[in-house]
Jmol script that loads the backbone (N, CA, C; Angstrom):
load data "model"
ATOM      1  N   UNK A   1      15.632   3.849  17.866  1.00  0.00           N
ATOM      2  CA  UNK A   1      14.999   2.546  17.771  1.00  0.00           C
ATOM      3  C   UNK A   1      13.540   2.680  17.352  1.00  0.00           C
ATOM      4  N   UNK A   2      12.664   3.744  17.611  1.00  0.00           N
ATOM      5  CA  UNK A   2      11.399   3.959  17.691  1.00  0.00           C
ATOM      6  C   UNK A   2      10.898   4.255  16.119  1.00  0.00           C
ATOM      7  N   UNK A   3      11.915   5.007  15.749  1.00  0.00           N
ATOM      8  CA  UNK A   3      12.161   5.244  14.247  1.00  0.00           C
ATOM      9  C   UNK A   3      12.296   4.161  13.644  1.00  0.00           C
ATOM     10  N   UNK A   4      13.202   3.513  13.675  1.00  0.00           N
ATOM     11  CA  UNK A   4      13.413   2.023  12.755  1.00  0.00           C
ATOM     12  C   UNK A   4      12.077   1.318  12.813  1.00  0.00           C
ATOM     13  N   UNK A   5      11.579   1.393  13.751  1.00  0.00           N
ATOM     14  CA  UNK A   5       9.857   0.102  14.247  1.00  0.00           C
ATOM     15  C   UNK A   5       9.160   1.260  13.268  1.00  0.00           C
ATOM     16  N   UNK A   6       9.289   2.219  13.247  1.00  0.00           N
ATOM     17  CA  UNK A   6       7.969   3.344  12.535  1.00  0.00           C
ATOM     18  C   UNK A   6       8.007   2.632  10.849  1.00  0.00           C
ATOM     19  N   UNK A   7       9.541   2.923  10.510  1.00  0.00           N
ATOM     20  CA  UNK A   7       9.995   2.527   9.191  1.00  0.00           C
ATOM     21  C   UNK A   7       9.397   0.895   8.206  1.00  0.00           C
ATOM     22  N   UNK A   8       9.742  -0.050   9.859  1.00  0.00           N
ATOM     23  CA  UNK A   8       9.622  -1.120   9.540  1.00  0.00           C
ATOM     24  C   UNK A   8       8.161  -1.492   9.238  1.00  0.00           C
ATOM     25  N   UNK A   9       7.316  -1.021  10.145  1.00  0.00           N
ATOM     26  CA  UNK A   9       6.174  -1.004   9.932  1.00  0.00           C
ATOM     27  C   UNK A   9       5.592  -0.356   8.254  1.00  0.00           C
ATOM     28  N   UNK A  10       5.886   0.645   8.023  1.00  0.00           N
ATOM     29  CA  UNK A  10       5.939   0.888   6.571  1.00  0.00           C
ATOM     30  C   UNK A  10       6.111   0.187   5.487  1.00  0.00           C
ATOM     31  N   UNK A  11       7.030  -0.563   5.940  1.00  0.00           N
ATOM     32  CA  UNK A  11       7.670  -1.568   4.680  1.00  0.00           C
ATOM     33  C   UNK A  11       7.063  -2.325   4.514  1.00  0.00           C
ATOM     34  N   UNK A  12       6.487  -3.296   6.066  1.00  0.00           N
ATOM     35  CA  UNK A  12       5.568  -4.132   6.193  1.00  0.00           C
ATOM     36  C   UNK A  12       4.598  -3.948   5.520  1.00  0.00           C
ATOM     37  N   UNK A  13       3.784  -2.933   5.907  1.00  0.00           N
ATOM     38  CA  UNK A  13       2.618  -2.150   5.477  1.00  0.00           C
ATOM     39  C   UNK A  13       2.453  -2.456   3.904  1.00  0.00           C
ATOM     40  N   UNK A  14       3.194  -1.400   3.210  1.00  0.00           N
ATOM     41  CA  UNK A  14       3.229  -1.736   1.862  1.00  0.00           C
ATOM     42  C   UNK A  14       3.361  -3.374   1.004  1.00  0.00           C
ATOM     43  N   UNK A  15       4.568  -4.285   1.533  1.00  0.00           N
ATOM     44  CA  UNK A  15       4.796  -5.334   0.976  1.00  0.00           C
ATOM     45  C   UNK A  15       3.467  -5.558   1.609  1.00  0.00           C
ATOM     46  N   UNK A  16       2.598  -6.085   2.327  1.00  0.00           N
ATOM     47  CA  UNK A  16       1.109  -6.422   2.173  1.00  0.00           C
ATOM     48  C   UNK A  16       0.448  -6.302   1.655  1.00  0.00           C
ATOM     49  N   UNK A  17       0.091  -4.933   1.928  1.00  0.00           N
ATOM     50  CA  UNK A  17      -1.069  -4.546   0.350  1.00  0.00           C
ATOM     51  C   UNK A  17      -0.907  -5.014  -0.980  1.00  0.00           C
ATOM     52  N   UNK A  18       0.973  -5.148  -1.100  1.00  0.00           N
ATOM     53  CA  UNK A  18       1.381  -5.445  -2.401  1.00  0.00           C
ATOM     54  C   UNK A  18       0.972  -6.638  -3.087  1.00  0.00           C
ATOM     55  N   UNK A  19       0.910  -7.441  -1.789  1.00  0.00           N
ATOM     56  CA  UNK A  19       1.202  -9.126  -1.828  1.00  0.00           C
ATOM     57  C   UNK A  19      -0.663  -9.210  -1.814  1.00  0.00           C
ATOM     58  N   UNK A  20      -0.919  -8.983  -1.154  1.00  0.00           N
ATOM     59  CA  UNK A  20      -2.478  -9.000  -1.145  1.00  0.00           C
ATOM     60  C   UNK A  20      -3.171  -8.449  -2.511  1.00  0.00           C
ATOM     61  N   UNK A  21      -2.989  -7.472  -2.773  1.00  0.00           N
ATOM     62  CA  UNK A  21      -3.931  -7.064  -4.201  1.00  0.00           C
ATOM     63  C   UNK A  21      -3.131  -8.087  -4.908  1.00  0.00           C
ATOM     64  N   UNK A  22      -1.775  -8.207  -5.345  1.00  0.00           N
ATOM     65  CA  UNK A  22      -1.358  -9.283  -6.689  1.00  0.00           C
ATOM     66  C   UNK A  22      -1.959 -10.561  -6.859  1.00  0.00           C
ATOM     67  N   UNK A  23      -2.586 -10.974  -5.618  1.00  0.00           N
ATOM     68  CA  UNK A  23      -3.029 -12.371  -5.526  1.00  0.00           C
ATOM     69  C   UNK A  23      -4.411 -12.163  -6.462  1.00  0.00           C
ATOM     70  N   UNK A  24      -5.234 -11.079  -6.316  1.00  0.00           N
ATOM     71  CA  UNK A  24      -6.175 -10.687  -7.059  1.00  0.00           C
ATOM     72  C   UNK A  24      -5.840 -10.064  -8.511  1.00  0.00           C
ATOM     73  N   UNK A  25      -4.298  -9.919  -9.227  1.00  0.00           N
ATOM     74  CA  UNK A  25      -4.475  -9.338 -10.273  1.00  0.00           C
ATOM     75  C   UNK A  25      -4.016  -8.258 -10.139  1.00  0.00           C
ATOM     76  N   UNK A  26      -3.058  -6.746  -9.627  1.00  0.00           N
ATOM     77  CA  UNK A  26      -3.138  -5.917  -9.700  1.00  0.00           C
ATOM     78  C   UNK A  26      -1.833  -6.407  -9.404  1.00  0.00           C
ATOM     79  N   UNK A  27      -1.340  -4.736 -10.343  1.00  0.00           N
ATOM     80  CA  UNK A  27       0.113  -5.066 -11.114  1.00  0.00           C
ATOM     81  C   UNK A  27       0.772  -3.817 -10.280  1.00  0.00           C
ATOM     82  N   UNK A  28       0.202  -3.360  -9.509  1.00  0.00           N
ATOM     83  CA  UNK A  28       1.006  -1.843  -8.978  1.00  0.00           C
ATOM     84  C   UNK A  28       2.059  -2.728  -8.298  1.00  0.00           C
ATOM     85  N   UNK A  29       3.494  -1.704  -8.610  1.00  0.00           N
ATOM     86  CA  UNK A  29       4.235  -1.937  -7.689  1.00  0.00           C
ATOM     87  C   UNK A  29       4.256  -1.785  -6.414  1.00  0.00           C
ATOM     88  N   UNK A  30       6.009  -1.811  -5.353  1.00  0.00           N
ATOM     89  CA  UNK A  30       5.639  -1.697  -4.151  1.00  0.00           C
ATOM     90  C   UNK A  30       5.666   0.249  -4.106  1.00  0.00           C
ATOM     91  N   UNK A  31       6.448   0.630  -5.305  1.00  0.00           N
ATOM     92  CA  UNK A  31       6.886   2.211  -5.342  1.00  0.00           C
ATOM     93  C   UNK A  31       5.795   2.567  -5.984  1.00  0.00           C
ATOM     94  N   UNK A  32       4.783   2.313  -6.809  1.00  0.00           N
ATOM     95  CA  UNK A  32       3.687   2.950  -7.021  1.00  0.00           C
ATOM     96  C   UNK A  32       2.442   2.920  -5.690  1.00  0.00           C
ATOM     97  N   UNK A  33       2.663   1.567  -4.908  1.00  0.00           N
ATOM     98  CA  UNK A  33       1.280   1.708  -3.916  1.00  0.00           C
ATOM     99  C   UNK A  33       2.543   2.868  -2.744  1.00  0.00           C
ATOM    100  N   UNK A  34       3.730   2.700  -2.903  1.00  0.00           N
ATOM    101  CA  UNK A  34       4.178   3.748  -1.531  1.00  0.00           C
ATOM    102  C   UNK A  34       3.285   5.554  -2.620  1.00  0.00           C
ATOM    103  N   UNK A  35       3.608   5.859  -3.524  1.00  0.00           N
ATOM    104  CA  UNK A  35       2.695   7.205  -4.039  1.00  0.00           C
ATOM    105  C   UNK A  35       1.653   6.804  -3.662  1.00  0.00           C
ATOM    106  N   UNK A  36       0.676   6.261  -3.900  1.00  0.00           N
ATOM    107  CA  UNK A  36      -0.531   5.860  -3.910  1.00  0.00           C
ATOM    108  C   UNK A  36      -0.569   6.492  -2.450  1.00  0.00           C
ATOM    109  N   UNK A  37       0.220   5.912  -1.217  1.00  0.00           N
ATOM    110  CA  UNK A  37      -0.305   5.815   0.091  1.00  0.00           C
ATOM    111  C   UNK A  37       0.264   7.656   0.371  1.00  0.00           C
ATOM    112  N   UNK A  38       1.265   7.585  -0.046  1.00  0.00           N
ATOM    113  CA  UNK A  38       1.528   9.430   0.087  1.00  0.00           C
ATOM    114  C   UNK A  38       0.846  10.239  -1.022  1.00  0.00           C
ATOM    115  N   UNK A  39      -0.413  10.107  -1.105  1.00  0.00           N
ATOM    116  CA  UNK A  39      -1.248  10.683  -2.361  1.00  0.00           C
ATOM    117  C   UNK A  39      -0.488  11.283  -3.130  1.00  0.00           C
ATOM    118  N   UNK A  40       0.710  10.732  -3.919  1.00  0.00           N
ATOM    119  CA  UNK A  40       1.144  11.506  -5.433  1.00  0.00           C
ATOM    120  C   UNK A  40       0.380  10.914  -6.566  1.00  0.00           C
ATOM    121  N   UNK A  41       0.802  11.671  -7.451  1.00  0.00           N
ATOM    122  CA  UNK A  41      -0.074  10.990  -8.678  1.00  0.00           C
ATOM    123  C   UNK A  41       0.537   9.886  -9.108  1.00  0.00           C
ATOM    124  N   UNK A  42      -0.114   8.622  -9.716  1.00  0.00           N
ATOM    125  CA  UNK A  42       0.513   7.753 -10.139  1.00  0.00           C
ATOM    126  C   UNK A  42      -0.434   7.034 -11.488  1.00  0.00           C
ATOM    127  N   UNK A  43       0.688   7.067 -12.146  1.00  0.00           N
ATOM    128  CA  UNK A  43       0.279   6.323 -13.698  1.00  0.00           C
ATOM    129  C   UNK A  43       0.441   4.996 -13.863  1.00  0.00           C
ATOM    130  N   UNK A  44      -0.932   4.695 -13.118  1.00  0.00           N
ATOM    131  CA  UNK A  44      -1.841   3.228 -13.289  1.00  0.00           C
ATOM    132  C   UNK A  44      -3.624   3.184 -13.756  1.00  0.00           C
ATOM    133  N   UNK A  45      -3.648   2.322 -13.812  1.00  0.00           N
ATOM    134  CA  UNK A  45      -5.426   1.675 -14.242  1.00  0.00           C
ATOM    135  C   UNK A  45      -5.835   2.347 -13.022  1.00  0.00           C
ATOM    136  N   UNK A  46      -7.173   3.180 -13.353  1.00  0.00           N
ATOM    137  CA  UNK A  46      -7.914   3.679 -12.292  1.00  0.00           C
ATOM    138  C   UNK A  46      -8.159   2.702 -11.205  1.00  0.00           C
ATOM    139  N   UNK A  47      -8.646   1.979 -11.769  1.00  0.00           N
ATOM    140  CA  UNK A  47      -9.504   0.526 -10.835  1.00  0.00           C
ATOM    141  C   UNK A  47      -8.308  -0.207  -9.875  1.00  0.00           C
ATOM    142  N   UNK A  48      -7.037  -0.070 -10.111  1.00  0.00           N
ATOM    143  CA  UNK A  48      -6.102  -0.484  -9.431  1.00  0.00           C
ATOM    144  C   UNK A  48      -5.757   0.419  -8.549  1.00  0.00           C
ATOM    145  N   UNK A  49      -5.605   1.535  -8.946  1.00  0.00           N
ATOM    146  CA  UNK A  49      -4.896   2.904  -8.024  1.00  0.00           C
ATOM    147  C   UNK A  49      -6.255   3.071  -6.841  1.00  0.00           C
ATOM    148  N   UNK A  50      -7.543   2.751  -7.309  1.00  0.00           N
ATOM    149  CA  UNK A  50      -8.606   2.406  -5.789  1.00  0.00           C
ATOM    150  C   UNK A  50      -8.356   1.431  -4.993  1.00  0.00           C
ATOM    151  N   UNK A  51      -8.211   0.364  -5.927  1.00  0.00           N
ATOM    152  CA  UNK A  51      -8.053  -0.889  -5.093  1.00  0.00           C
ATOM    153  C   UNK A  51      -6.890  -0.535  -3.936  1.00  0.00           C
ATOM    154  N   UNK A  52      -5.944   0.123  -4.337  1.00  0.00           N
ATOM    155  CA  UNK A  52      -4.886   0.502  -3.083  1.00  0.00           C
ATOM    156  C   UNK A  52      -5.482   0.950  -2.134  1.00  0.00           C
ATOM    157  N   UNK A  53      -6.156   2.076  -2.545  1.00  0.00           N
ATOM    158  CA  UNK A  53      -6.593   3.191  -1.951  1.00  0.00           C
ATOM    159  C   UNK A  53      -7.718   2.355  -0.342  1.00  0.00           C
ATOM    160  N   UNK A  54      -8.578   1.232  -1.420  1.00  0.00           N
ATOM    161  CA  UNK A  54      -9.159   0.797  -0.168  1.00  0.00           C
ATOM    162  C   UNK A  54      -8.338   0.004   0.550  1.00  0.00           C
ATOM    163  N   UNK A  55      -7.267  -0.629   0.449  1.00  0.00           N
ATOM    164  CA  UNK A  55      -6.275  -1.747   1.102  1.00  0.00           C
ATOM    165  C   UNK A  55      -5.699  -0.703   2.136  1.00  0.00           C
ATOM    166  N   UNK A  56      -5.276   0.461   1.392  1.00  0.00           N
ATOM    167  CA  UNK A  56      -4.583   1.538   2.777  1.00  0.00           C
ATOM    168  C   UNK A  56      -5.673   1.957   4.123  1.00  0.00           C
ATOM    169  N   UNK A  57      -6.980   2.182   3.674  1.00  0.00           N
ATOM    170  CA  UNK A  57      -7.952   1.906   4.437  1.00  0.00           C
ATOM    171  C   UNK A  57      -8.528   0.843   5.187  1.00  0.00           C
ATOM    172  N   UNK A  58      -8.479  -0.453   4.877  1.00  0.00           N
ATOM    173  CA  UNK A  58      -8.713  -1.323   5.539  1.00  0.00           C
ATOM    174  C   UNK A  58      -7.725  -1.478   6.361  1.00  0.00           C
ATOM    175  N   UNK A  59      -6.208  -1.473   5.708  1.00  0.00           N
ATOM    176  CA  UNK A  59      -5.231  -1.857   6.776  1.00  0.00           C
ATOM    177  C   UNK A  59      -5.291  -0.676   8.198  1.00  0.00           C
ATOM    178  N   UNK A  60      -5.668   0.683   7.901  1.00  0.00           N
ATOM    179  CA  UNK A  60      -5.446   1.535   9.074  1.00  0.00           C
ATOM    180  C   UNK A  60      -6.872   1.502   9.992  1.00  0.00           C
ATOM    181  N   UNK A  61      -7.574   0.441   9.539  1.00  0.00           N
ATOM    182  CA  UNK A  61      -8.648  -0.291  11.021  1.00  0.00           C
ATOM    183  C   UNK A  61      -8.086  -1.264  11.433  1.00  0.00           C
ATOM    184  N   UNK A  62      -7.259  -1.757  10.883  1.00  0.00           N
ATOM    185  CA  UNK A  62      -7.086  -2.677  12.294  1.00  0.00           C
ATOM    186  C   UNK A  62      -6.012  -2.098  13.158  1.00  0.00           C
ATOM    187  N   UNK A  63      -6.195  -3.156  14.120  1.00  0.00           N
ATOM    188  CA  UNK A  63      -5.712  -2.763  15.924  1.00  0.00           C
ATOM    189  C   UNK A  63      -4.116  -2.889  14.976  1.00  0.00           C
ATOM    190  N   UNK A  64      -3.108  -1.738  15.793  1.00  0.00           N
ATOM    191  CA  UNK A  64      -1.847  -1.888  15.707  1.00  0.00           C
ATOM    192  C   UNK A  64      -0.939  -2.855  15.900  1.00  0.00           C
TER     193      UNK A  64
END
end "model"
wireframe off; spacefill off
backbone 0.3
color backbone group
Protein backbone atom coordinates (compact mmCIF):
# COMPACT_ATOMS: atom_id res chain seq x y z
CA UNK A 1 0.00 0.00 0.00
CA UNK A 2 2.90 2.37 0.98
CA UNK A 3 4.30 1.80 -2.45
CA UNK A 4 1.20 2.64 -4.42
CA UNK A 5 0.89 6.28 -2.15
CA UNK A 6 4.89 6.64 -3.08
CA UNK A 7 3.87 6.02 -6.89
CA UNK A 8 0.81 8.05 -6.68
CA UNK A 9 2.42 10.83 -5.36
CA UNK A 10 4.79 10.80 -8.41
CA UNK A 11 2.21 10.93 -10.85
CA UNK A 12 0.67 13.65 -8.98
CA UNK A 13 3.88 15.32 -8.75
CA UNK A 14 4.63 15.35 -12.36
CA UNK A 15 0.95 15.98 -13.86
CA UNK A 16 1.47 19.38 -11.78
CA UNK A 17 4.44 20.68 -12.83
CA UNK A 18 3.04 19.62 -16.19
CA UNK A 19 -0.18 21.46 -15.81
CA UNK A 20 1.50 24.37 -14.16
CA UNK A 21 4.41 25.28 -16.58
CA UNK A 22 1.76 24.71 -19.80
CA UNK A 23 -0.37 27.40 -18.42
CA UNK A 24 2.82 29.55 -18.94
CA UNK A 25 3.81 28.11 -22.41
CA UNK A 26 6.06 25.18 -22.01
CA UNK A 27 5.56 22.31 -24.19
CA UNK A 28 7.56 19.53 -22.18
CA UNK A 29 5.76 16.57 -21.83
CA UNK A 30 4.67 14.54 -18.79
CA UNK A 31 7.71 11.81 -20.03
CA UNK A 32 10.13 14.50 -20.74
CA UNK A 33 9.58 16.50 -17.18
CA UNK A 34 9.58 12.55 -15.54
CA UNK A 35 13.73 12.63 -17.34
CA UNK A 36 14.02 15.99 -16.43
CA UNK A 37 13.14 15.00 -12.65
CA UNK A 38 15.44 11.67 -12.93
CA UNK A 39 18.25 13.91 -14.45
CA UNK A 40 18.44 12.12 -18.00
CA UNK A 41 19.15 14.07 -20.82
CA UNK A 42 16.34 15.47 -22.58
CA UNK A 43 15.86 17.10 -26.02
CA UNK A 44 14.07 20.33 -25.25
CA UNK A 45 14.54 24.33 -25.29
CA UNK A 46 17.07 25.04 -22.62
CA UNK A 47 14.79 27.64 -20.98
CA UNK A 48 12.09 24.97 -20.61
CA UNK A 49 14.22 21.99 -19.38
CA UNK A 50 15.08 24.91 -16.26
CA UNK A 51 11.83 25.92 -15.94
CA UNK A 52 11.21 22.14 -14.78
CA UNK A 53 14.13 22.03 -13.07
CA UNK A 54 12.90 25.01 -10.81
CA UNK A 55 9.13 23.55 -10.53
CA UNK A 56 10.89 20.16 -9.17
CA UNK A 57 12.45 22.49 -6.64
CA UNK A 58 9.79 24.49 -5.58
CA UNK A 59 7.50 21.55 -5.36
CA UNK A 60 10.12 19.59 -2.89
CA UNK A 61 9.65 22.80 -0.26
CA UNK A 62 6.62 22.38 0.39
CA UNK A 63 5.25 20.51 3.50
CA UNK A 64 4.27 16.86 2.30
Amino acid sequence: MQENNVHLHRVNHICAIQGSLAIKGNTLTEMQITAVLERKTVIAPPHEAQEVRNAIKAYEKLPQ
